[in-house]
C-alpha beads as a LAMMPS data file, in Angstrom:
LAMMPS data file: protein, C-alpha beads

252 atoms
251 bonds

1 atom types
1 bond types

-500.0 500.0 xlo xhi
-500.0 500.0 ylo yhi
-500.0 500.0 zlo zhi

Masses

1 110.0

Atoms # bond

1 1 1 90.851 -14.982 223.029
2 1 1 91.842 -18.242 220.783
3 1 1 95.638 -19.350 219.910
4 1 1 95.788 -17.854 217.114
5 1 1 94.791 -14.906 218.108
6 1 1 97.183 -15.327 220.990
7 1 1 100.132 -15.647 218.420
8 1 1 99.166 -12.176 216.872
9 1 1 100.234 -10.322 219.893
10 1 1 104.018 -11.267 220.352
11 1 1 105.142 -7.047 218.744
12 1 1 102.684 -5.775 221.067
13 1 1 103.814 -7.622 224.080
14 1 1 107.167 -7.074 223.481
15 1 1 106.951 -3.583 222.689
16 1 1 104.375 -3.488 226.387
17 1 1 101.365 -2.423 224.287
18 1 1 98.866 -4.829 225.984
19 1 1 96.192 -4.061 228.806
20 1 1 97.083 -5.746 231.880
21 1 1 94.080 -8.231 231.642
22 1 1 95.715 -9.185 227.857
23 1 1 99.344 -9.347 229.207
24 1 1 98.387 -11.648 231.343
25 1 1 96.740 -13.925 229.318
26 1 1 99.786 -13.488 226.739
27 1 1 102.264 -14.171 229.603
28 1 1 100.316 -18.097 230.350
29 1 1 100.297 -18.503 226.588
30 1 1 104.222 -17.977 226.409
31 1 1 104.660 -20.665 229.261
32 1 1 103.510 -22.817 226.415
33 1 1 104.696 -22.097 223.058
34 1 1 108.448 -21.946 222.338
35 1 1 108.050 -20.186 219.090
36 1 1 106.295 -16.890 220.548
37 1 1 108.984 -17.204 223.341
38 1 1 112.214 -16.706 220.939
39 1 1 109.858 -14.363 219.219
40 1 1 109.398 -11.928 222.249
41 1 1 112.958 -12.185 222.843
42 1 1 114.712 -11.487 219.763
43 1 1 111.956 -8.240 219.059
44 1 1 112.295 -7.293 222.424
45 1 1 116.692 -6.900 221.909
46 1 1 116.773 -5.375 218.588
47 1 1 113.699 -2.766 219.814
48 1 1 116.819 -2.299 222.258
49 1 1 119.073 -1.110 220.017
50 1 1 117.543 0.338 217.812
51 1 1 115.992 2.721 220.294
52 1 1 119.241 4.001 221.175
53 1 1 119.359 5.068 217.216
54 1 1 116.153 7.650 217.844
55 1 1 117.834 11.175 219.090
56 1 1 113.861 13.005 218.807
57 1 1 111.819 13.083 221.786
58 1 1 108.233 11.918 221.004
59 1 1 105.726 14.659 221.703
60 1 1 102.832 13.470 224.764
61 1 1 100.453 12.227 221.862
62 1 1 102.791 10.680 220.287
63 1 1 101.685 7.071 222.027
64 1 1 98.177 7.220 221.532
65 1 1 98.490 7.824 217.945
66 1 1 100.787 4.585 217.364
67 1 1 98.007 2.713 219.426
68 1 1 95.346 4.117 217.733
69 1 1 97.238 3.148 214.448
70 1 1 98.484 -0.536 215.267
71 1 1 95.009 -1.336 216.252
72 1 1 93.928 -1.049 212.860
73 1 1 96.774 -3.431 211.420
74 1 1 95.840 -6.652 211.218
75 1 1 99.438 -8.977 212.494
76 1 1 99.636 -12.064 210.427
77 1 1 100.210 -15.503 212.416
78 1 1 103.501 -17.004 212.860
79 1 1 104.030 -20.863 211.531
80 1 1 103.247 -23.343 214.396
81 1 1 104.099 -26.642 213.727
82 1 1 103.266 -29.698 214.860
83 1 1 107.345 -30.540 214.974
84 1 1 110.122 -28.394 214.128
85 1 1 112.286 -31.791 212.999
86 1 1 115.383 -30.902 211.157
87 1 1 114.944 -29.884 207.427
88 1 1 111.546 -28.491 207.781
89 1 1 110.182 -25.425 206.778
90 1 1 109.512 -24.328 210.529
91 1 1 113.512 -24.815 210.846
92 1 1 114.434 -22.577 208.128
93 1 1 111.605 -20.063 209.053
94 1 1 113.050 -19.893 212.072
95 1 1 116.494 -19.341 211.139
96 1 1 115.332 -16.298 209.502
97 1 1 113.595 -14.941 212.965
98 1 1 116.782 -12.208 213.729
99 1 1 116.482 -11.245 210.419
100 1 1 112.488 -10.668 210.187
101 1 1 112.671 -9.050 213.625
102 1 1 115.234 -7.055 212.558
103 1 1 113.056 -5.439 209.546
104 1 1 110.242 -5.402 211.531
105 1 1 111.833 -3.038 214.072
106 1 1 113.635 -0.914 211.479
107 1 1 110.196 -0.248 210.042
108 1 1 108.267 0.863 213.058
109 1 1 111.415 2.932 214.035
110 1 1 112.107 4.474 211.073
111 1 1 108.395 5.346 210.276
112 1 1 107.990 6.585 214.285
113 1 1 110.734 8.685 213.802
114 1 1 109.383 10.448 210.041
115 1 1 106.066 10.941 212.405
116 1 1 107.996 12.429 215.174
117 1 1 110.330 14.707 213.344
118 1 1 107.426 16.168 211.028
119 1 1 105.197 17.653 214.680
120 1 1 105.074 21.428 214.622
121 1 1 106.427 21.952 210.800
122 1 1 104.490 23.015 207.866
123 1 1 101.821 20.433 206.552
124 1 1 103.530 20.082 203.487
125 1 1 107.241 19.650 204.536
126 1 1 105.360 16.794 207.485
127 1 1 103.828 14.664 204.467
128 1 1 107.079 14.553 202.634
129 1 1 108.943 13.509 205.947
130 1 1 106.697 11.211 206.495
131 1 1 106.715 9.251 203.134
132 1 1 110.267 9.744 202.472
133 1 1 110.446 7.727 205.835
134 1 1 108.096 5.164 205.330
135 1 1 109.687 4.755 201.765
136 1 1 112.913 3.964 203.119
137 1 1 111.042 1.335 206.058
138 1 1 109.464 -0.343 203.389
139 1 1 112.931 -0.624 201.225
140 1 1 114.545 -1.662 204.137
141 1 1 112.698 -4.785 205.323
142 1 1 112.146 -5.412 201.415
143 1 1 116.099 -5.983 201.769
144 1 1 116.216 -7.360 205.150
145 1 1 113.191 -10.188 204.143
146 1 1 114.952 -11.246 200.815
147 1 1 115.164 -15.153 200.286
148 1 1 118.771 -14.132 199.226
149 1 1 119.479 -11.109 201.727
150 1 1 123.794 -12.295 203.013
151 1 1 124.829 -10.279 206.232
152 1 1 128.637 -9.008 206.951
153 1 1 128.958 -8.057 210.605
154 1 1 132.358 -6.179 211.913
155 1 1 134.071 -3.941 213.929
156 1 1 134.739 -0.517 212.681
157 1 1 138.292 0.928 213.400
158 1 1 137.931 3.764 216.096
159 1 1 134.677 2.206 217.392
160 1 1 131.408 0.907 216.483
161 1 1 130.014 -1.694 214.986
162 1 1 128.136 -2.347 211.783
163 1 1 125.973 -4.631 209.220
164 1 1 126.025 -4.516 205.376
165 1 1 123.098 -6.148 204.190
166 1 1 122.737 -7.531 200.718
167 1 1 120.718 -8.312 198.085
168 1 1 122.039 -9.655 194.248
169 1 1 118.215 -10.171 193.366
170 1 1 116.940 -6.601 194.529
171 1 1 120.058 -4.864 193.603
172 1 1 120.575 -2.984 196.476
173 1 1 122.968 -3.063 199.475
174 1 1 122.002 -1.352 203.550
175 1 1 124.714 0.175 205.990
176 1 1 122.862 -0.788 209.269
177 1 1 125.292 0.676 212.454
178 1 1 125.548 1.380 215.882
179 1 1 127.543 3.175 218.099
180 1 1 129.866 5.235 215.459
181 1 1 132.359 7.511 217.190
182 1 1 131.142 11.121 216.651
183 1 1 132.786 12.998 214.331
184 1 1 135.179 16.663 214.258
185 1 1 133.069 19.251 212.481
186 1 1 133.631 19.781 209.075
187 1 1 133.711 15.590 208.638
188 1 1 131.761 12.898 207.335
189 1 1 131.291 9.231 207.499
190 1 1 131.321 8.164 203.420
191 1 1 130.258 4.899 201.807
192 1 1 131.749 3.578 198.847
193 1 1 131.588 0.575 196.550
194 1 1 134.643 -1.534 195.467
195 1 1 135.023 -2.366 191.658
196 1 1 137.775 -3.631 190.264
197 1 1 140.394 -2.120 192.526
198 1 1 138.235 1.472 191.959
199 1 1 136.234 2.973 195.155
200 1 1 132.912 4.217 193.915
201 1 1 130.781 6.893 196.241
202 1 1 127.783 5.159 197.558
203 1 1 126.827 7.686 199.481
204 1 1 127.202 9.325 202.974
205 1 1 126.005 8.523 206.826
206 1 1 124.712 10.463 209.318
207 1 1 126.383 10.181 212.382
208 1 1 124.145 12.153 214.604
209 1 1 122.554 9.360 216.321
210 1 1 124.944 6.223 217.942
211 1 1 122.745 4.187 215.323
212 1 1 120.822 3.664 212.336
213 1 1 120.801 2.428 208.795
214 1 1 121.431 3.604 205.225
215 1 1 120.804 2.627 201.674
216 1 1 123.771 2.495 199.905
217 1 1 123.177 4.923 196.106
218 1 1 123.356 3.094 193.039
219 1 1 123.062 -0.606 192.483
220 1 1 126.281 -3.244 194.027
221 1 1 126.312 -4.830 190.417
222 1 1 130.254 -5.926 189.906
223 1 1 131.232 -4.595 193.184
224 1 1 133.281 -7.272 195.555
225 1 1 133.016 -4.979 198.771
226 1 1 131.611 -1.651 200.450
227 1 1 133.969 0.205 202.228
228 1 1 133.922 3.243 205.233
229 1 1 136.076 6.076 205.020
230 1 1 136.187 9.648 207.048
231 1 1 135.464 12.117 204.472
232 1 1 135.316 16.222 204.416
233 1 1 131.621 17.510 204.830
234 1 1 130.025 17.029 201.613
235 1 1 131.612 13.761 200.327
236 1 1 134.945 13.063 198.342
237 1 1 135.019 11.696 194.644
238 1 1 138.018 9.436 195.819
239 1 1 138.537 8.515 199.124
240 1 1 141.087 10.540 201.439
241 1 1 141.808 8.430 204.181
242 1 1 142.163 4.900 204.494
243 1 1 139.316 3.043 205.135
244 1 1 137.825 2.376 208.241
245 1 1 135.555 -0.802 207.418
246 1 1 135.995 -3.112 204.336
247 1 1 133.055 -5.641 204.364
248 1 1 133.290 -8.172 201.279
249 1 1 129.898 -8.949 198.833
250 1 1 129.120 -11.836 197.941
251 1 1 129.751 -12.694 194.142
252 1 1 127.443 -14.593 191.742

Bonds

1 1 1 2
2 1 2 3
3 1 3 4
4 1 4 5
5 1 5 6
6 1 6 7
7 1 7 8
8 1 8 9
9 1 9 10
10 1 10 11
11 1 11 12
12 1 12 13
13 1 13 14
14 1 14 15
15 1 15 16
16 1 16 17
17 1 17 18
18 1 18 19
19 1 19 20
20 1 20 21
21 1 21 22
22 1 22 23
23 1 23 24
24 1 24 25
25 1 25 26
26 1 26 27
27 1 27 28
28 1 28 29
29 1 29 30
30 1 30 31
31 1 31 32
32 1 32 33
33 1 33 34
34 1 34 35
35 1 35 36
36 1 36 37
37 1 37 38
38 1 38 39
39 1 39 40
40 1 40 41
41 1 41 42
42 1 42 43
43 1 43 44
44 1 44 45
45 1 45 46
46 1 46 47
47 1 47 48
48 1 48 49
49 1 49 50
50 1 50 51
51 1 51 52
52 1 52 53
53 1 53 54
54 1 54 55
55 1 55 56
56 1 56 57
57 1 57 58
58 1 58 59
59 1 59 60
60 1 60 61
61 1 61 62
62 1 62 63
63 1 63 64
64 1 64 65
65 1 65 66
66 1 66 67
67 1 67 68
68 1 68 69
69 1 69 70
70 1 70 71
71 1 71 72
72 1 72 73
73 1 73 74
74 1 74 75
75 1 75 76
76 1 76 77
77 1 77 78
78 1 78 79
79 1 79 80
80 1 80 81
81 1 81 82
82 1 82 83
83 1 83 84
84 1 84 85
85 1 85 86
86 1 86 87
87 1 87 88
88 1 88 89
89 1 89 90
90 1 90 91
91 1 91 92
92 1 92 93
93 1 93 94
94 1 94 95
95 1 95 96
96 1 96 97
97 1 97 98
98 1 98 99
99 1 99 100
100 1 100 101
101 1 101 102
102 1 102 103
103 1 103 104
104 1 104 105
105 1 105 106
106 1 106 107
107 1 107 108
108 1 108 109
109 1 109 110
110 1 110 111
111 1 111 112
112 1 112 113
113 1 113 114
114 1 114 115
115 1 115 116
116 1 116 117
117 1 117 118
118 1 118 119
119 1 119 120
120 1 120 121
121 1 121 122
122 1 122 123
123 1 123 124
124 1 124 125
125 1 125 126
126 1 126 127
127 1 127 128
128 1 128 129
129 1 129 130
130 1 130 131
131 1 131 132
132 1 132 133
133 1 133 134
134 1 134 135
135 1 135 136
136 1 136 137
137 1 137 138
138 1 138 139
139 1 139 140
140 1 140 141
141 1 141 142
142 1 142 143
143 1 143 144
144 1 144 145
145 1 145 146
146 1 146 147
147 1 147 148
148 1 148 149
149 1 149 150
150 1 150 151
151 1 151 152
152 1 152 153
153 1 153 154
154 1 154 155
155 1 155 156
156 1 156 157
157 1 157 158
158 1 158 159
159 1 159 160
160 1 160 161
161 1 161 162
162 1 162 163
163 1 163 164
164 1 164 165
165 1 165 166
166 1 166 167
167 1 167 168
168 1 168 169
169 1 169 170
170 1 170 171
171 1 171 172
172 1 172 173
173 1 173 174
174 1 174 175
175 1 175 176
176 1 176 177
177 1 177 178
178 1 178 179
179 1 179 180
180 1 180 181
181 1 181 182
182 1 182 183
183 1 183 184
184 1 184 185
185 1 185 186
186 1 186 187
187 1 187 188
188 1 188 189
189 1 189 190
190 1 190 191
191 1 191 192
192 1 192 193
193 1 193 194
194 1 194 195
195 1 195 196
196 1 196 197
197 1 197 198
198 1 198 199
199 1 199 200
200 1 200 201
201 1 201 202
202 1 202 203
203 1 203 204
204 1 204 205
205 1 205 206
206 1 206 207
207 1 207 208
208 1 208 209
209 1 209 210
210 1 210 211
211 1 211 212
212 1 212 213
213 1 213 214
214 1 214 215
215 1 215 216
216 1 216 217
217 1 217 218
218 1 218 219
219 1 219 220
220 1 220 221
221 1 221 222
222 1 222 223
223 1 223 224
224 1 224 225
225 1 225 226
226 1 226 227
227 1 227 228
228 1 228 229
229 1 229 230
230 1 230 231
231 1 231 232
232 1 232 233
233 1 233 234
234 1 234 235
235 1 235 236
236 1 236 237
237 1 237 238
238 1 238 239
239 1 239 240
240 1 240 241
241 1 241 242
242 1 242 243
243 1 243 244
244 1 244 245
245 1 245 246
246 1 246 247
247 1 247 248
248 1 248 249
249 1 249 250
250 1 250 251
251 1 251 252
């Protein structure tokens, strides 16, 4: 196996996809190249969390059908440069690792999960799962990969944390989250967008699983913030309660 191809492998490894004889070839190679090191690492911590987001339990095939599938994906190879000296486009790719990792996990969970959820249903309701998910994946690191993507991270009150990813040149805005506090029956975690002293519904989260991520509805055009509020089932018009996250967006 060449270097490149060696550099092809750092989702697999990280995600222990390898045969023994190629993990240890991949584990010499990382003893020797920095960039494939933070690589590993950083896919390797957000696969973390995000698995805590999946609720469904894969069935037995479930493996050898991702295998079969990433097999036939070619991986493109990562930058290696001959320096990473400050200014250089190695630096700012690299600066941008979290955020790449970040989509790249969000898509493999969130199409595992449409592939998962759609096993024992009818054939049609299973293809619309399915692309509805893999829609939303490709959205989603669309968003995440922007040149202009800006990232609020905070503190929910009552627990939890969250992300609200932007976008000015795609129009669109992502609730990513983890860990929000379950919720009383009959309530719902609503999203909202700020203009001009107005709250606008953007739409409303799941809170099933302790994480995930959600496309806010409608574009963030002359909005200056998203907000979080504890709705009844079903959504509010105008928020009831005061909000429990108010993340700013950045203005043109």
């Amino acid at each position: 196996m060449t270097t490149a191809d060696l550099h092809t492998l750092t989702g697999v490894y990280a995600l222990h996809a390898l045969s023994d004889r190629e993990s240890a070839e991949f584990d010499r190679h990382l003893a020797v190249c920095p960039a494939c090191t933070v690589e590993v690492r950083e896919l390797r911590e957000t696969a973390a969390r995000l698995a805590l987001a999946a609720a469904e339990t894969p069935p037995p095939e479930f493996r050898a059908r991702v295998l079969t599938a990433v097999s036939q994906v070619r991986q493109l190879p990562p930058l290696v440069p001959d320096s990473a000296t400050p200014g250089s486009p190695w630096r700012r790719w690299r600066q941008r690792l979290p955020q790449l990792a970040l989509a790249a996990c969000l898509v493999v969970a969130l199409v595992a999960v449409g592939v998962a959820v759609d096993v024992g249903h009818q054939l049609t309701r299973q293809r619309s799962l399915t692309a509805t998910a893999q829609q939303q994946a490709a959205t989603l690191s669309q968003l995440l990969a922007a040149p202009d993507a800006a990232f609020h991270s905070g503190q929910l009150t009552g627990g939890g944390t969250s992300t609200v990813v932007s976008s000015a040149r795609l129009g669109q805005v992502a609730f990513v989250y983890h860990d929000l506090p379950g919720l009383a029956d009959g309530k719902v975690y609503e999203l909202w967008y700020s203009r001009g002293g107005v709250m606008v519904p953007a739409g409303l989260v799941d809170s099933s699983p302790s994480g995930g991520a959600k496309l806010l509805n409608g574009s963030p055009g002359g909005a200056a913030g998203v907000g979080v509020t504890v709705e009844p089932a079903g959504g509010s018009p105008r928020p009831t309660t005061a909000p429990i996250l108010l993340a700013p967006l950045p203005q043109a």
